[in-house]
C-alpha distance (Angstrom), angle and dihedral (degrees) to the residues before:
residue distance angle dihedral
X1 . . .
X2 4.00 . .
X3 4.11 108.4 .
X4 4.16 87.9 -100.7
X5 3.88 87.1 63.6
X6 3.87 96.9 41.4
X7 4.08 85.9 51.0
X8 3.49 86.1 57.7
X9 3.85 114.0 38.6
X10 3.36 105.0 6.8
X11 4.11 121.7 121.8
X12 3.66 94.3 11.0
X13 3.94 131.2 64.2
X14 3.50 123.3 172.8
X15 3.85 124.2 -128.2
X16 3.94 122.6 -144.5
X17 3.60 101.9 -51.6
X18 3.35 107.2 -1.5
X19 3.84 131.7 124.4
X20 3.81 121.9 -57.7
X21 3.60 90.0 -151.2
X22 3.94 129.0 47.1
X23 3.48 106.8 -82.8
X24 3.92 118.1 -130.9
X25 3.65 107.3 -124.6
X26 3.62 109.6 -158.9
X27 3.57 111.4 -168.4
X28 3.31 141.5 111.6
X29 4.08 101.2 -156.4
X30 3.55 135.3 33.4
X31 3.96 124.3 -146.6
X32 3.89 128.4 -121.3
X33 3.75 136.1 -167.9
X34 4.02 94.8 -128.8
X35 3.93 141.3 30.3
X36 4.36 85.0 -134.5
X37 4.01 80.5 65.4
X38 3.25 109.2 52.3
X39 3.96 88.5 38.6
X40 3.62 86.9 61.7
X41 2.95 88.0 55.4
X42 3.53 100.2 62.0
X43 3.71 91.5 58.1
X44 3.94 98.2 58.6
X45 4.31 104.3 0.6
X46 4.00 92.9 -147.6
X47 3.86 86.8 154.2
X48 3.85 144.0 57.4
X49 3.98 93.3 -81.3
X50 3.84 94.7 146.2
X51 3.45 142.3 -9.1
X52 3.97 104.0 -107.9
X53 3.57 86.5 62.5
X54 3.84 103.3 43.0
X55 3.31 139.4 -28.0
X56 4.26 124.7 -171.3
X57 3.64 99.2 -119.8
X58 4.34 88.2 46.5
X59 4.26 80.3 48.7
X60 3.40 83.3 62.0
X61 3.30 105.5 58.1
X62 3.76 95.8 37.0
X63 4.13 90.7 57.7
X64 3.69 90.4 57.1
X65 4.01 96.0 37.5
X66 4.26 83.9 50.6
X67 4.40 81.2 45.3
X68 3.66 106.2 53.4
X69 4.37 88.7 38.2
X70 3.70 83.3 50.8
X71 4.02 88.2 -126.2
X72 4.03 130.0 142.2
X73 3.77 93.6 -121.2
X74 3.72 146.2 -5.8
X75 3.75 138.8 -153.0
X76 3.82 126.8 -154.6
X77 4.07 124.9 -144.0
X78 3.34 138.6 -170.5
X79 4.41 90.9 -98.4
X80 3.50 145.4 -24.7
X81 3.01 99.0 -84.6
X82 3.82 90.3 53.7
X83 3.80 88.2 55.9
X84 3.67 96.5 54.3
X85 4.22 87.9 47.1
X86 3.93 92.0 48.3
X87 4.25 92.4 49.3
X88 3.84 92.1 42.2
X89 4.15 94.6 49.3
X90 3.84 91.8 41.3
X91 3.52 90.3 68.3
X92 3.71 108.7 19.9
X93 3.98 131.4 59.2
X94 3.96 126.6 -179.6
X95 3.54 101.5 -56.2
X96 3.47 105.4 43.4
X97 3.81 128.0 97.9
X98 4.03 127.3 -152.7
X99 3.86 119.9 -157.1
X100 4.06 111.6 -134.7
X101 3.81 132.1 178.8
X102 3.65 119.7 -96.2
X103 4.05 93.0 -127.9
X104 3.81 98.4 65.9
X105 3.63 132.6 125.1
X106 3.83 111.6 -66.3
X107 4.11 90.4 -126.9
X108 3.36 84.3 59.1
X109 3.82 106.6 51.5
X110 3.93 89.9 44.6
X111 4.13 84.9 50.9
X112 4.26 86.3 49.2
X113 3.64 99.6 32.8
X114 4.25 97.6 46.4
X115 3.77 117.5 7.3
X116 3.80 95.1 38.6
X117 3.45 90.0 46.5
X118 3.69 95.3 50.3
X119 3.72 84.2 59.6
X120 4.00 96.9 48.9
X121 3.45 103.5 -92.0
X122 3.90 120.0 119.3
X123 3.68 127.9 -158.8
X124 3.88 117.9 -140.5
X125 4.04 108.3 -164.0
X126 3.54 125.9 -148.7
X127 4.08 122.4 -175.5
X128 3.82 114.5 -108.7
X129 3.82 89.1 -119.1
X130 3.55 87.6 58.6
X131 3.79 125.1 138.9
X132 4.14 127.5 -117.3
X133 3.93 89.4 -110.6
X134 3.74 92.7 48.9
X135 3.70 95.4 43.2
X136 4.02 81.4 50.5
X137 3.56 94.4 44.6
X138 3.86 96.1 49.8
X139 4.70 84.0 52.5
X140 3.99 99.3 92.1
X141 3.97 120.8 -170.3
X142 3.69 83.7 -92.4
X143 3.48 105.9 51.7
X144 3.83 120.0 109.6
X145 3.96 112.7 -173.7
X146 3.96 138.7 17.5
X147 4.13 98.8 -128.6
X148 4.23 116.3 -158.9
X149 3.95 141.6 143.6
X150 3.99 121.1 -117.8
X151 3.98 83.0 -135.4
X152 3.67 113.3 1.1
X153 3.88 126.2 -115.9
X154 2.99 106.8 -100.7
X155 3.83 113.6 -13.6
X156 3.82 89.7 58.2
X157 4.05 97.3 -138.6
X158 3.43 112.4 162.1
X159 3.85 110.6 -132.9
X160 3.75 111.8 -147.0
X161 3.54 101.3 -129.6
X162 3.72 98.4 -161.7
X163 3.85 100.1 56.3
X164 3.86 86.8 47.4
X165 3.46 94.2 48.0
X166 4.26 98.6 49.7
X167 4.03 86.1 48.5
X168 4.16 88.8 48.1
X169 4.11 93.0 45.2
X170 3.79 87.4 42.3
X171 3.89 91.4 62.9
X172 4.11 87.8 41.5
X173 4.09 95.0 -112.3
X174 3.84 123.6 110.8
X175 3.54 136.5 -117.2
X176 3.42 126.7 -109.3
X177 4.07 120.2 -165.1
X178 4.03 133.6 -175.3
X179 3.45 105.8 -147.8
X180 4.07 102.8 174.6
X181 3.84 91.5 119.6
X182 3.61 91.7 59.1
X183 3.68 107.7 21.2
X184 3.89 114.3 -169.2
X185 3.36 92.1 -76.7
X186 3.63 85.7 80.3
X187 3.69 106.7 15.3
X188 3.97 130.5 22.0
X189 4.08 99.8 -162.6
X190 4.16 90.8 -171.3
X191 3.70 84.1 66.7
X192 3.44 95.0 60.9
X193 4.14 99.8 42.9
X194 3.62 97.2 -81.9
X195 4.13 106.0 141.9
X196 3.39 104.0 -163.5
X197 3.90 129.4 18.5
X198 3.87 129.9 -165.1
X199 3.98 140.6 -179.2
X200 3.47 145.6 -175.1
X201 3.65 96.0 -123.0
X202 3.83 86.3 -166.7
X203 4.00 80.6 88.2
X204 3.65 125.4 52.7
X205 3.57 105.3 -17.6
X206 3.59 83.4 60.5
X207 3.86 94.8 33.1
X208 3.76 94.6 169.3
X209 4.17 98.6 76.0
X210 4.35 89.2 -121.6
X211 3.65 101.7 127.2
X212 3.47 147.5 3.6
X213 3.95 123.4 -117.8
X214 3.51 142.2 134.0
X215 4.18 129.0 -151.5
X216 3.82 132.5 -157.3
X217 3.85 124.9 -153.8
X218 3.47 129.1 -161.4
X219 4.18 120.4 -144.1
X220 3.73 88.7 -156.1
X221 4.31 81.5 -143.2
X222 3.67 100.9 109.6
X223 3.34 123.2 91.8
X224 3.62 112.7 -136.6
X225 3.97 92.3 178.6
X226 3.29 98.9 59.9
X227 3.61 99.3 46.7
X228 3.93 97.7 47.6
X229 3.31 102.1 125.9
X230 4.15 86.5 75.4
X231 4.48 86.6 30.9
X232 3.71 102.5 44.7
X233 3.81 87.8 149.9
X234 3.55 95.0 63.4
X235 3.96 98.3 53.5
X236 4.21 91.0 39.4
X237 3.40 129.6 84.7
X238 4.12 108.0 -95.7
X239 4.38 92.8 -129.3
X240 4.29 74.5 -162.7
X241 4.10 84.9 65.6
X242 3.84 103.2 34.8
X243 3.71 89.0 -100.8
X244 3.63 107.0 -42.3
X245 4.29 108.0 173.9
X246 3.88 97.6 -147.4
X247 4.16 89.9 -160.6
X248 4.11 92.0 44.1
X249 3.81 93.0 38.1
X250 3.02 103.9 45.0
X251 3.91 115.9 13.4
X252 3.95 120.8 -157.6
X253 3.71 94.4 -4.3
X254 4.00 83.4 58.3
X255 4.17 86.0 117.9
X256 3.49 110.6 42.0
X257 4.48 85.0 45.2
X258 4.29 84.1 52.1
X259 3.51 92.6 57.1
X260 3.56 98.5 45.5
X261 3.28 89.5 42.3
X262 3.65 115.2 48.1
X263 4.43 96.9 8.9
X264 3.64 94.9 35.4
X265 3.89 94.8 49.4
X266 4.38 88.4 38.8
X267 3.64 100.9 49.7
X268 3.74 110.0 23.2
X269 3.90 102.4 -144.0
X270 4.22 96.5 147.8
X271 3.29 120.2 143.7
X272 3.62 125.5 -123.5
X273 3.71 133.1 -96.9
X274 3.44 92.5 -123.5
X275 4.09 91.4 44.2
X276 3.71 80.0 59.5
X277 3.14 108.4 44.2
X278 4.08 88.7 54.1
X279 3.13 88.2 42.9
X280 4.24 91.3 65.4
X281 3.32 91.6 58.4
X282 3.14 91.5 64.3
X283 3.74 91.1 45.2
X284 3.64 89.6 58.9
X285 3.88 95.8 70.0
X286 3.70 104.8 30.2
X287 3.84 99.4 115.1
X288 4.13 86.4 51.0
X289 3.52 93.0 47.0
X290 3.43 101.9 42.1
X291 4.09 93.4 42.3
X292 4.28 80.7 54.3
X293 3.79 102.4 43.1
X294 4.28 90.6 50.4
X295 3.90 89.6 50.4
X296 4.04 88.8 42.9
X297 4.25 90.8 46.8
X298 4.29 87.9 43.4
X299 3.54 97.8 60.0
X300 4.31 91.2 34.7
X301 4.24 88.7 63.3
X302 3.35 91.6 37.4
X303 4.35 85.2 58.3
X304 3.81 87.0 39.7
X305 4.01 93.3 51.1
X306 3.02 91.3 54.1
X307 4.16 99.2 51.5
X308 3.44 107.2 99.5
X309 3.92 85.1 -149.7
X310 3.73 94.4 68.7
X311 3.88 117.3 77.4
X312 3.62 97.3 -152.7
X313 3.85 147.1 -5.6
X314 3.72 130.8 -147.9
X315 3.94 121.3 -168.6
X316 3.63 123.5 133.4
X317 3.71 93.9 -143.3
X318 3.65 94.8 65.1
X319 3.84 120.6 103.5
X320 3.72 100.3 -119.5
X321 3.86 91.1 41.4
X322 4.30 115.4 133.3
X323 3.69 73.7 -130.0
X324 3.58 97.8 69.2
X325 3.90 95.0 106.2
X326 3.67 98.8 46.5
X327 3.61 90.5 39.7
X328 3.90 88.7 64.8
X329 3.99 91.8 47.0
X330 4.00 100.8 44.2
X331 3.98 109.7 20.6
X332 3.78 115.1 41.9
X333 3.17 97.0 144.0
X334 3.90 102.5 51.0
X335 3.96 142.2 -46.9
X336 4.01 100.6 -117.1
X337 3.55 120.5 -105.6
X338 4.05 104.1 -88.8
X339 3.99 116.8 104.4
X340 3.46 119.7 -177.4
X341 4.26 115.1 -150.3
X342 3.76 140.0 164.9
X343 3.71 120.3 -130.8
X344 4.06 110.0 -138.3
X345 4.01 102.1 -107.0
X346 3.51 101.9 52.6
X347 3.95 132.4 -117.1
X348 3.85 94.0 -23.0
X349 4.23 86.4 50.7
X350 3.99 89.0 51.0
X351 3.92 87.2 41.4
X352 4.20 85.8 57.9
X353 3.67 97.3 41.6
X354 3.80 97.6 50.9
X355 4.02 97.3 49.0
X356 3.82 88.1 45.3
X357 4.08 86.1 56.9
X358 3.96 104.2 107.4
X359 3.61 106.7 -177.0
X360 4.05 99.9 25.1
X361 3.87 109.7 79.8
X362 3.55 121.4 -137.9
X363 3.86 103.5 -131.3
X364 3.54 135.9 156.6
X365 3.86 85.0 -114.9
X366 3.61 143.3 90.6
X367 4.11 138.6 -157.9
X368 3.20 89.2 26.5
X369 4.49 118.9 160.9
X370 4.22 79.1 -121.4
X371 3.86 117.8 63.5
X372 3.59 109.8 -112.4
X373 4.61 138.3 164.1
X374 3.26 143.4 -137.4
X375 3.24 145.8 -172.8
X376 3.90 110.0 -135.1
X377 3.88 97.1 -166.0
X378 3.76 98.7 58.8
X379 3.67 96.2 34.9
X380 4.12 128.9 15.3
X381 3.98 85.4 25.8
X382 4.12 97.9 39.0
X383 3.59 97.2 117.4
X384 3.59 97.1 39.3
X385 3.78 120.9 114.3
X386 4.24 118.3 -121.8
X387 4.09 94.5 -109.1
X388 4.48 79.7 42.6
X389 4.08 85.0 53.1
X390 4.13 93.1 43.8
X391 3.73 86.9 40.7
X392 3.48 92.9 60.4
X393 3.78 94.2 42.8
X394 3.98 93.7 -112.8
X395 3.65 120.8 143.6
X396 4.12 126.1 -165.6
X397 3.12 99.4 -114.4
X398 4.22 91.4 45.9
X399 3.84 113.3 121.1
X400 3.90 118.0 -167.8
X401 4.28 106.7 -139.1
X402 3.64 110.4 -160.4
X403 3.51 100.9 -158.0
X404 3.39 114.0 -149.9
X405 4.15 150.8 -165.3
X406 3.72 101.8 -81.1
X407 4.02 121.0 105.5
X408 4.05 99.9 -63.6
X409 4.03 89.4 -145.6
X410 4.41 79.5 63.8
X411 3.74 92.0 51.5
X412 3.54 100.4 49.1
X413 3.67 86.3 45.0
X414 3.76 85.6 56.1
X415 3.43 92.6 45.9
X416 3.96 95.7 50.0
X417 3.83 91.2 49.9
X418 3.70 88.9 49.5
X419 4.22 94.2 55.5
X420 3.52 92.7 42.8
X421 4.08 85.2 70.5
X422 3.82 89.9 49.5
């Protein structure tokens, strides 16, 4: 099925008289006909047994997530951020270091950079431009995952998934890739020798700003077995499951069952049935809204490159981008709606312009169905450091638009209104 069909029916198929829609379970237990059962259960949880492991309306949503990625299984959490935490600490323990891209989300380099580290596990950077042999170079005998963004929140660099994913495979560890700016309406990173894929569904996917929640999906391509010299835990009996073998037991889906299994049931981070449940909705019209909200953001730089009160403009979609090439490989079918611009005059010019915005909001949000700014320097990027900030190509006086669904002519016009106060 095309990606409009998946949204639709994908992951759940009603029997004779059963709901048309995905039903919200809302339970947190499940009832069995023996005490042997359920203690089964507790040595490999293969069933609904509780609701911070699974729940059926959740397995819903995580068979069509894993569908329109084109993965072999898919876990929801309770955010992003969540996601990123469960991927990194089913593979890595103190001692171990990841590599990530520079550009990434500013949550995300403080959660690297200063919690992880607190708990043993270094980050080693590497610039998105970067080369195979540097991205090699920078992958130590310790290292456990490649981490990047499909397009890059906020400085909108487009990572080119295949070169980082030859140098990852080349040094035997897999690549992970965020893809929430894009979402696979746009780009499918498993297609282009990604591994693993996350989001914070809170964004698109969701689209209408209703709940937070995150999802991870596994590509089922990376084999764990032949790299287990770096994965030991994956080809050795887990003592905390009686000796479950995550590669024998359970094959290609032996990372996505891990983290359910032994992250999942540790930390707790699930997302709610009714989280999920909102959250297909959204599902539903992701190809439509995504398709609308790239058009809307294309013609929206193209008015702001052109103002001769803004300094600069940054959207990969637009003709003279540096993007251009990897535009044309990953994103055919549209760039997202998020530009990224700098007002001439600085931080206190950007200040002006976004409290003079009537119908954008200013939220602490993006990729929303509603057009709405930011600031990334004084909010998303807060804690970073000023080499963090140039790193990840933001200036101060950078504000992130997140162009949304409403009649383009009306945001321009808010837009215009809004510079003529600068």
């Amino acid at each position: 099925m095309r990606i409009e069909t998946e949204c639709l029916h994908a992951g759940y198929t009603p029997k004779n008289g059963e709901p048309r829609v995905v039903p919200i379970v809302q339970s947190t237990t499940y009832c069995f006909d023996s005490t042997e059962h359920i203690a089964d259960l507790f040595d490999m949880p293969t069933e609904f047994m509780y609701s911070r492991f699974a729940n059926p309306t959740c397995d819903a949503v995580e068979k069509k997530i894993a569908a329109l990625e084109g993965g072999v299984g898919a876990m929801l959490t309770s955010s992003g951020q969540a996601a990123v935490l469960c991927t990194i600490l089913n593979l890595c323990k103190a001692g171990d270091s990841i590599v990530a891209v520079s550009t990434i989300y500013g949550g995300v380099i403080n959660l690297l950079s200063v919690t992880l580290k607190r708990l043993g596990i270094e980050c080693n950077w590497v610039s998105p431009d970067a080369t195979p042999g540097q991205i090699r170079k920078a992958i130590r005998k310790n290292t456990k995952l490649v981490f990047g963004e499909t397009i890059a929140n906020p400085a909108l660099r487009v990572l080119d998934i295949e070169r980082f994913a030859k140098a990852a495979h080349e040094k035997g560890v897999p690549l992970v890739v965020d893809n929430t700016f894009a979402t696979p309406a746009l780009c499918q990173p498993l297609k282009w020798g990604a591994d693993i894929v996350i989001h914070s569904t809170t964004k698109y996917m969701d689209g209408h700003a209703l709940q937070v929640g995150g999802v991870i999906v596994d590509g089922g391509s990376f084999d764990w077995a032949a790299a287990s010299e770096r994965f030991p835990d994956f080809v050795t009996p887990d003592e905390s499951y009686h000796g479950v073998v995550y590669t024998r037991d359970f094959g290609n889906l032996a990372f996505i069952i891990k983290a359910r299994m032994q992250i999942m049931r540790d930390l707790g981070i699930y997302q709610s049935a009714h989280a999920a449940f909102l959250l297909n909705l959204g599902l539903e019209t992701l190809p439509v809204r995504m398709r609308q909200y790239s058009l809307n953001a294309s013609v929206v730089a193209e008015y702001l490159n052109c103002s001769d009160k803004v300094e600069s403009v940054y959207y990969p979609g637009l003709p003279k981008s540096p993007e251009k090439k990897l535009v044309k490989k990953y994103l055919q079918n549209g760039c997202s709606g998020v530009i990224t611009f700098v007002i001439k005059g600085g931080r206190e010019a950007a200040v002006r312009f976004m409290d003079a915005l009537q119908l954008a909001s200013r939220v602490v949000h993006v990729a929303d169905i509603r057009t709405c700014v930011l600031h990334p320097a004084s909010s998303t990027h807060r804690q970073a450091t000023d080499q963090q900030l140039e790193a990840a190509g933001i200036n101060a006086g950078m504000i992130r638009l997140s162009v949304g669904l409403e009649h383009v002519e009306d945001i321009i016009a808010d837009i215009q209104q809004a510079l003529e106060k600068v």
